[in-house]
DSSP file (Angstrom, degrees, kcal/mol; ACC not computed):
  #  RESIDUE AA STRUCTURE BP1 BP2  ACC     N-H-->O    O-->H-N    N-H-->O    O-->H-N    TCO  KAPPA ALPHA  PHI   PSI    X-CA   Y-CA   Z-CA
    1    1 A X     >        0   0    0      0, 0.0     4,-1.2     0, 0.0     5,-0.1   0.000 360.0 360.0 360.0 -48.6  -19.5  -36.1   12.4
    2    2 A X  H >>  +     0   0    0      1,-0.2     4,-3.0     2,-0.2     3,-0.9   0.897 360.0  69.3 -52.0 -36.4  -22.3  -33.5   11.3
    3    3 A X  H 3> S+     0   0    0      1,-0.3     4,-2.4     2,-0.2    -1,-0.2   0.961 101.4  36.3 -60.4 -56.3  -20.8  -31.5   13.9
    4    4 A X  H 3> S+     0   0    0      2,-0.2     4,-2.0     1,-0.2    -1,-0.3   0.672 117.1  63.2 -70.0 -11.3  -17.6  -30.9   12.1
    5    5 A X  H <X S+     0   0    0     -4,-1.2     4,-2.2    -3,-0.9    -2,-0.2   0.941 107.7  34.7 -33.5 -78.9  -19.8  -30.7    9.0
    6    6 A X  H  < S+     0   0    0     -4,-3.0     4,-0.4     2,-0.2    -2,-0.2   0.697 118.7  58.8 -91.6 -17.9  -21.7  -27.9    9.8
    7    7 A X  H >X S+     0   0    0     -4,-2.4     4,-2.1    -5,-0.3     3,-1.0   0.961 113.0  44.7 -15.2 -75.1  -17.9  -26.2   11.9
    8    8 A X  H >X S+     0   0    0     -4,-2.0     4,-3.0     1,-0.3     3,-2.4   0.932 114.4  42.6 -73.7 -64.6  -16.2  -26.4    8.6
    9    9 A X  H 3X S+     0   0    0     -4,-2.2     4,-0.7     1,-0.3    -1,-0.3   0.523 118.4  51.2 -59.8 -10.3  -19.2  -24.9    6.2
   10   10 A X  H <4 S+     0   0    0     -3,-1.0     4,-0.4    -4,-0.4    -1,-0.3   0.483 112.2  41.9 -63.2 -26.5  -19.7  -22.2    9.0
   11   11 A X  H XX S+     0   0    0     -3,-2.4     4,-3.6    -4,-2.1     3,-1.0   0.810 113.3  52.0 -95.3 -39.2  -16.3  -21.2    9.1
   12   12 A X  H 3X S+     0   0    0     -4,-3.0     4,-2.0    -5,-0.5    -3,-0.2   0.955 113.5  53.1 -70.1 -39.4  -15.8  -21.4    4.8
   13   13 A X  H 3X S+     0   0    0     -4,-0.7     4,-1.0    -5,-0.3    -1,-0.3   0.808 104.3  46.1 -66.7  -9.6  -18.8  -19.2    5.0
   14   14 A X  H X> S+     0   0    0     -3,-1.0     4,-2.9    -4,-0.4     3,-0.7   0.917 115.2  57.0 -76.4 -55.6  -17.1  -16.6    7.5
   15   15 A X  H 3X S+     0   0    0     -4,-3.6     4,-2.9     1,-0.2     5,-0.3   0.882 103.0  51.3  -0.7 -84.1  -14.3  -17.0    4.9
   16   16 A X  H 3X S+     0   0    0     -4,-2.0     4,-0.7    -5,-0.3    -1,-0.2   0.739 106.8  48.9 -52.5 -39.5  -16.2  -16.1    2.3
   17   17 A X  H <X S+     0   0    0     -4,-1.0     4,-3.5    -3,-0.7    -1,-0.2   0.877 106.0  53.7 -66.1 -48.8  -17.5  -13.1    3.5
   18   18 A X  H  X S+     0   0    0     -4,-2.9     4,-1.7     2,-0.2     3,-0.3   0.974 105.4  53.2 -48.5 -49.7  -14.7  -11.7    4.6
   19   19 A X  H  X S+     0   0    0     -4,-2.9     4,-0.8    -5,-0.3    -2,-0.2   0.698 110.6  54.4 -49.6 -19.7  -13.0  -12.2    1.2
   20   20 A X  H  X S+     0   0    0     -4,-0.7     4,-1.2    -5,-0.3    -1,-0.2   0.859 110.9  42.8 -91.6 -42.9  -16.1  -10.4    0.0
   21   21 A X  H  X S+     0   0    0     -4,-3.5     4,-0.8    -3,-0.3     5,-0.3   0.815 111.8  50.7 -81.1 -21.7  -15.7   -7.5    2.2
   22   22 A X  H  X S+     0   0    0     -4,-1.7     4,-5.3     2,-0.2     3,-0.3   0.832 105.9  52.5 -32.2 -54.6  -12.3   -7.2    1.7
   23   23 A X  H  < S+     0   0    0     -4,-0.8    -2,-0.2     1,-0.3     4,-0.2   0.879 113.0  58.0 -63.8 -24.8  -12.8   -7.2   -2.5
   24   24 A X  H  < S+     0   0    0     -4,-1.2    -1,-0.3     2,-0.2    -2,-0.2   0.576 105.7  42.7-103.3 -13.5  -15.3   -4.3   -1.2
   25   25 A X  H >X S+     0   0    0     -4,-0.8     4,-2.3    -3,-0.3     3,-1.0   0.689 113.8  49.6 -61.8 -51.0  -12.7   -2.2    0.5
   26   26 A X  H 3X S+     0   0    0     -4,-5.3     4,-0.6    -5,-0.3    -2,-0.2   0.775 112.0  49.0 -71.7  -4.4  -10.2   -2.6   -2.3
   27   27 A X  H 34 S+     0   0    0      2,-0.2     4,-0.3    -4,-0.2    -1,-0.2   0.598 117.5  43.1-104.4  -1.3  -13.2   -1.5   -4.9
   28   28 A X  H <> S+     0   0    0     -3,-1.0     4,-2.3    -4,-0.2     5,-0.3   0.714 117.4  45.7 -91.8 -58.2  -13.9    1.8   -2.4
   29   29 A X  H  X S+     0   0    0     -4,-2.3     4,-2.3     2,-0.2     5,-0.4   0.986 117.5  41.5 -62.7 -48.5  -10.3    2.4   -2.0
   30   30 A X  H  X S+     0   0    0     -4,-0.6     4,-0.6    -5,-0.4    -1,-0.2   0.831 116.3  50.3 -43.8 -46.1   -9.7    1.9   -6.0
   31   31 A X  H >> S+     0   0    0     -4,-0.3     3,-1.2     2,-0.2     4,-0.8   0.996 116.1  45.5 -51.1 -88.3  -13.0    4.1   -6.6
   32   32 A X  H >X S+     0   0    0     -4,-2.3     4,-1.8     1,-0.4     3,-0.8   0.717 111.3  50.9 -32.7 -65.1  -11.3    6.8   -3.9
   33   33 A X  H 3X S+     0   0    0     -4,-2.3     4,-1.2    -5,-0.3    -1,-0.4   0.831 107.3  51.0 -56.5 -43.5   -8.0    6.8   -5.5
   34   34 A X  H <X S+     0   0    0     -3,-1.2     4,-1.4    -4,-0.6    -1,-0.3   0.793 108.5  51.7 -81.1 -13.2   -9.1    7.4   -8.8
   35   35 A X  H <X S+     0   0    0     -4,-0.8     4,-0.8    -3,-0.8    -2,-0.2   0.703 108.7  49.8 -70.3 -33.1  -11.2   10.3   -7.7
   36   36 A X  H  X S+     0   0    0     -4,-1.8     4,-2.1     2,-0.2     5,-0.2   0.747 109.0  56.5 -84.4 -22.1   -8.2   11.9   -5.9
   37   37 A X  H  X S+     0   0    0     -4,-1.2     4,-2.2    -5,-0.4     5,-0.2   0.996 110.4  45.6 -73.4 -58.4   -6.1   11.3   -9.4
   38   38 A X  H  < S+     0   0    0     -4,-1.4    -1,-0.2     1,-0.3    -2,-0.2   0.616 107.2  52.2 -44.0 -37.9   -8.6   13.2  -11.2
   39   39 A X  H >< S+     0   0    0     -4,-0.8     3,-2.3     2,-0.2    -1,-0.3   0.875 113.9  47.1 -84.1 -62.9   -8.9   16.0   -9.0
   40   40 A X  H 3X S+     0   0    0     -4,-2.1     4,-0.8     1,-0.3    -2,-0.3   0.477 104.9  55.3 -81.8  -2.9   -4.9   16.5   -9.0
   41   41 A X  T 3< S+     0   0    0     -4,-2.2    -1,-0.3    -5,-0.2    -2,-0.2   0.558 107.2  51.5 -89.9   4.7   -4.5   16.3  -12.5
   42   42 A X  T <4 S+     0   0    0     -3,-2.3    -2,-0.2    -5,-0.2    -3,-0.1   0.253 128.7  25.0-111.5   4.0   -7.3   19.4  -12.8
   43   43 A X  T  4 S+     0   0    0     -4,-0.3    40,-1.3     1,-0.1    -3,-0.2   0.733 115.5  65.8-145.2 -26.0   -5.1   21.3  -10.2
   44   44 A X  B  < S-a   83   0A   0     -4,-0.8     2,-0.2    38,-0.2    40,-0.2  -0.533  80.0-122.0 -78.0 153.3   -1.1   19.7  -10.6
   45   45 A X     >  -     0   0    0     38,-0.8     4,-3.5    37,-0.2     3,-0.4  -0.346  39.5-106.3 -91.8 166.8    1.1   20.3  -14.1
   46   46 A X  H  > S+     0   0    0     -2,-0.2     4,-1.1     2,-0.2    38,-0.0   0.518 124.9  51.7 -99.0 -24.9    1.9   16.6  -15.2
   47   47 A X  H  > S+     0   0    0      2,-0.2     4,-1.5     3,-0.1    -1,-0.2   0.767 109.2  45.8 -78.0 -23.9    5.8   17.5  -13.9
   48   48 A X  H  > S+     0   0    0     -3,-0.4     4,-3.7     2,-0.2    -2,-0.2   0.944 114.3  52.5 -87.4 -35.0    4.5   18.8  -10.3
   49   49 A X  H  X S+     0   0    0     -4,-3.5     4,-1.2     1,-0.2    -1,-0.2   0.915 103.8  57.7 -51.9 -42.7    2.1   15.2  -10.2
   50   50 A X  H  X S+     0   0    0     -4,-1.1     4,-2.3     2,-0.2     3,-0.5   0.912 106.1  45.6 -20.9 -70.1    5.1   13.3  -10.9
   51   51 A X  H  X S+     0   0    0     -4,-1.5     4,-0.8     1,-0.3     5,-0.2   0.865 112.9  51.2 -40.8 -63.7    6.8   14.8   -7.7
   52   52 A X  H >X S+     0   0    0     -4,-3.7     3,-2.1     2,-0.2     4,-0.6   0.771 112.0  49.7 -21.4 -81.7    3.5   14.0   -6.0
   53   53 A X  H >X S+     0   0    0     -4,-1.2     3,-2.1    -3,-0.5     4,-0.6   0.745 113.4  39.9-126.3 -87.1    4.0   10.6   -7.4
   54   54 A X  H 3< S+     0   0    0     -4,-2.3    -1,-0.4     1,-0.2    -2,-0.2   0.560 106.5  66.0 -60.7 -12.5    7.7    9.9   -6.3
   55   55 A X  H XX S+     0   0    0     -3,-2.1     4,-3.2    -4,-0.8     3,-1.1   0.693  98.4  59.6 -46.5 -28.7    7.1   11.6   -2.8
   56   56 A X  H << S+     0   0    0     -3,-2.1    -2,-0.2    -4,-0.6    -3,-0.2   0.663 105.7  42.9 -88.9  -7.8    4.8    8.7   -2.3
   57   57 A X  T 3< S+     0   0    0     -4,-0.6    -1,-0.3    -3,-0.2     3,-0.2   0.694 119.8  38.4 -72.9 -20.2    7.1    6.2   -2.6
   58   58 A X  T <4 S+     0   0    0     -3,-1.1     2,-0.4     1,-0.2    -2,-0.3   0.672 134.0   8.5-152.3 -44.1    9.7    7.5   -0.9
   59   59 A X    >X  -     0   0    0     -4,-3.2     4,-0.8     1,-0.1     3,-0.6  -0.818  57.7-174.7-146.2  98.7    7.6    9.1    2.1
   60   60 A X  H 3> S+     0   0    0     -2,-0.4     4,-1.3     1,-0.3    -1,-0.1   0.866  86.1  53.9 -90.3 -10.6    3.8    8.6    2.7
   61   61 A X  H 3> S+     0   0    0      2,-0.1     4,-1.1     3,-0.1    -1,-0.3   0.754 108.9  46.1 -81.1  -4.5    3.1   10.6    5.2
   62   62 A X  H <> S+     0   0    0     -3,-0.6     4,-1.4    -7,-0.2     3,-0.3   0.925 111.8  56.2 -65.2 -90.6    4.7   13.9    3.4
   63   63 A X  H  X S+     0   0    0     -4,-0.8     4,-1.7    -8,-0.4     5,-0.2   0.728 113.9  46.8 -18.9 -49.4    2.4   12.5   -0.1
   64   64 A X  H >X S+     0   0    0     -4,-1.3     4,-1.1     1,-0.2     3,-0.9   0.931 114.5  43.2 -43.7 -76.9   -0.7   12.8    2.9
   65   65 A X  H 3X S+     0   0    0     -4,-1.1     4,-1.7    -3,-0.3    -1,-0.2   0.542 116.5  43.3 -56.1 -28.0    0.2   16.0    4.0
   66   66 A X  H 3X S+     0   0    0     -4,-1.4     4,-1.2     2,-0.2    -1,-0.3   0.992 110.4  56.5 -61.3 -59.4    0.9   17.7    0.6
   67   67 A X  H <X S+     0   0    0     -4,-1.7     4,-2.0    -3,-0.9    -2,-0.2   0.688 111.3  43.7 -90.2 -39.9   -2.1   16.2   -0.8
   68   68 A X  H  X S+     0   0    0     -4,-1.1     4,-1.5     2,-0.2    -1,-0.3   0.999 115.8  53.4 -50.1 -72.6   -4.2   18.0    2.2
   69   69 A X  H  X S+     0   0    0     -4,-1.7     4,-1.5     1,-0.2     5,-0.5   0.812 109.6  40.1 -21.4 -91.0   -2.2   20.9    1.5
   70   70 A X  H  X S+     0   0    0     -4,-1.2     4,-2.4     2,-0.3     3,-0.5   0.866 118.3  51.5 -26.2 -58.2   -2.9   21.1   -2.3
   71   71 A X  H  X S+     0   0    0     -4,-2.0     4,-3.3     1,-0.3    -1,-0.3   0.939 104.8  56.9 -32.2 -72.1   -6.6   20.3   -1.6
   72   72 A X  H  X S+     0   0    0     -4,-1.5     4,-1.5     1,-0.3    -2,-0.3   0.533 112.7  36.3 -73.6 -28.1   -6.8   22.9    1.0
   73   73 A X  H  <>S+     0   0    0     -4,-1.5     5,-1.4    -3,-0.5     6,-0.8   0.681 108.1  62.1-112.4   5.6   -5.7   25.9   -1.3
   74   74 A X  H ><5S+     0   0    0     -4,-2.4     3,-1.3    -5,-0.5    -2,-0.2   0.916 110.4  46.5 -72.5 -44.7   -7.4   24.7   -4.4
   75   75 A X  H 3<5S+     0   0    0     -4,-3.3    -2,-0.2    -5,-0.4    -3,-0.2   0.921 113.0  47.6 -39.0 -69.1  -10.5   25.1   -2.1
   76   76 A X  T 3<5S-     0   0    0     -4,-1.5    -1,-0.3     1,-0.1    -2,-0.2   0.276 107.0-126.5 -43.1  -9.7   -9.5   28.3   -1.0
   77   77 A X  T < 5S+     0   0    0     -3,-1.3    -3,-0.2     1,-0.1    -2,-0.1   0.546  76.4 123.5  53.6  25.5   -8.9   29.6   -4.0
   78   78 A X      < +     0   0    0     -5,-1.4     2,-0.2     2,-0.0    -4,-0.2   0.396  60.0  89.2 -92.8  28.7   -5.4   30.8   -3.5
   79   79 A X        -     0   0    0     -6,-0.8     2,-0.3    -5,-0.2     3,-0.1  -0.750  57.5-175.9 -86.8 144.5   -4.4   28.2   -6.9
   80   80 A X        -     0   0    0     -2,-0.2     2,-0.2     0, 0.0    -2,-0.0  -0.877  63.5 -15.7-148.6 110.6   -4.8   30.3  -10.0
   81   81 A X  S    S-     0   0    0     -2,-0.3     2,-0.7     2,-0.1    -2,-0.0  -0.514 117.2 -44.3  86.0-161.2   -4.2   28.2  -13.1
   82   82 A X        -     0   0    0     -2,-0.2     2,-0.9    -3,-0.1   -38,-0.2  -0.831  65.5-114.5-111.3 115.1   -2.4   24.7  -12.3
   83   83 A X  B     -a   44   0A   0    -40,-1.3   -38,-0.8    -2,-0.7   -35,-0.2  -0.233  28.7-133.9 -86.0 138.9    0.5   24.6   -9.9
   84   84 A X     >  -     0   0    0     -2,-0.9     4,-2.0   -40,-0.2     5,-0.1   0.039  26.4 -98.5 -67.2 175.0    3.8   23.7  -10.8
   85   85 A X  H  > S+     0   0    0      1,-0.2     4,-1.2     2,-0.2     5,-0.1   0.777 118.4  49.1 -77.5 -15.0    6.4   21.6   -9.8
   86   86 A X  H  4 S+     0   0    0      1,-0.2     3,-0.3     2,-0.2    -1,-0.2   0.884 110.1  50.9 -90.2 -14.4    8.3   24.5   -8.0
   87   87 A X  H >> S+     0   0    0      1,-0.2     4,-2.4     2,-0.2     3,-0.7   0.859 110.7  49.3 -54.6 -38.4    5.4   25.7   -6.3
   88   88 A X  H 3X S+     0   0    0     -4,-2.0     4,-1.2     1,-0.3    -2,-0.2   0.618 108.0  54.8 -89.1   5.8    4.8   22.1   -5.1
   89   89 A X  H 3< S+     0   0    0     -4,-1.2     4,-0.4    -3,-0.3    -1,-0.3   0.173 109.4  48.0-104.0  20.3    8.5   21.8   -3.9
   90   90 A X  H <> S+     0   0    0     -3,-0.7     4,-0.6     2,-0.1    -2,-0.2   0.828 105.2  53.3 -92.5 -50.0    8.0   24.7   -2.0
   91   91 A X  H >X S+     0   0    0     -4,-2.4     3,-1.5     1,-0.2     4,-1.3   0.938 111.9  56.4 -47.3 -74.5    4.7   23.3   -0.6
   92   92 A X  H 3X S+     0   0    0     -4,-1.2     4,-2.0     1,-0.3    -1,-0.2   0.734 104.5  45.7 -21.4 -63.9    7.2   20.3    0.3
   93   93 A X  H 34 S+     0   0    0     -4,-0.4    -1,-0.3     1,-0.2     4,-0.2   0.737 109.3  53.8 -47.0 -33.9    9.8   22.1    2.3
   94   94 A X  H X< S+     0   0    0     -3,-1.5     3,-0.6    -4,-0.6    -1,-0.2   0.777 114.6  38.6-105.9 -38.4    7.6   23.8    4.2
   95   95 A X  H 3< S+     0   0    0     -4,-1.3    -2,-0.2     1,-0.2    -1,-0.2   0.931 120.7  45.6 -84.0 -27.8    5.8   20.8    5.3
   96   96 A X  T 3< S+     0   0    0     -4,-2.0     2,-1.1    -5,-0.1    -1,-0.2   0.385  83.7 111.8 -85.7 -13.1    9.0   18.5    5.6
   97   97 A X    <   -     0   0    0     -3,-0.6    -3,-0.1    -4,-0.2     2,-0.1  -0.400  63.7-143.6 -95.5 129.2   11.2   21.2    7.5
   98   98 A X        -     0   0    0     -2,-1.1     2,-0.3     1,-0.1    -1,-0.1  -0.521  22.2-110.2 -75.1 144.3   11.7   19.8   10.9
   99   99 A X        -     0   0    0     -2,-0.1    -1,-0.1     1,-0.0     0, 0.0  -0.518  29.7-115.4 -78.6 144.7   11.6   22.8   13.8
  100  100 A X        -     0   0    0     -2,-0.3     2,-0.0     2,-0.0    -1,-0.0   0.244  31.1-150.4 -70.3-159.6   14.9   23.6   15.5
  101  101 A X        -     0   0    0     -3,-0.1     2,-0.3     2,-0.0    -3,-0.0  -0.352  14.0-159.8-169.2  80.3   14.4   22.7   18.8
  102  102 A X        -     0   0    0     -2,-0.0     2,-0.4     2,-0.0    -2,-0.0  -0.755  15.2-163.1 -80.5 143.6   16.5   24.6   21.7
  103  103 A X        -     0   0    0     -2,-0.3     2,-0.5     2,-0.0    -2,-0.0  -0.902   4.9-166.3 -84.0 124.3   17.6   24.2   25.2
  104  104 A X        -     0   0    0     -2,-0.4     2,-0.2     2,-0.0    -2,-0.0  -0.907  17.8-141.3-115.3 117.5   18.6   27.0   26.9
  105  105 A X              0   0    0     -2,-0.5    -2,-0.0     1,-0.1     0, 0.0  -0.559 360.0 360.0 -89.8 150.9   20.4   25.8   30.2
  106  106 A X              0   0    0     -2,-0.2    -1,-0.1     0, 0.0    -2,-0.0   0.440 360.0 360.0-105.5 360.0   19.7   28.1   33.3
């Protein structure tokens, strides 16, 4: 009878811990995410983050790759001022446009 005692209060502590590391990945990711928000509202117009915004619903790898993108030329410093939404549907196309693929039979 202790046996299944001290089974059940070893496994409700494995429980528990997990639940605990879990709460501590969703407060890192939460943390993360609000860091990234902040950082794109100091380099996106409030129309082009929208776009951002509804790309991520609708495709989340494109939302990655933009987000690199954007990153990657605020860094670089070819952003001057805050970019807009037709710059970032440009950014969009470009990343989104599938290559043509030909066969050329011999």
């Amino acid at each position: 009878m202790e046996d299944i005692e001290e089974a059940r209060s070893k496994k409700l502590q494995e429980l528990k811990e997990k639940m605990l590391q879990r709460q501590n990945e969703e407060q890192k990711r939460a943390q993360q995410e609000m860091q990234l928000d902040a950082v794109l509202k100091s380099i996106l117009t409030q129309e082009a983050k929208t776009r951002l915004s509804n790309v991520r619903l609708v495709n989340q790898e494109l939302y990655e790759k933009a987000i690199q993108a954007v990153l990657y030329f605020a860094k670089a410093g070819q952003i001057s001022g805050k970019l807009g939404e037709e710059e970032l549907k440009a950014i969009l196309s470009k990343l989104n446009a599938k290559k043509e693929i030909t066969i050329k039979r011999k």
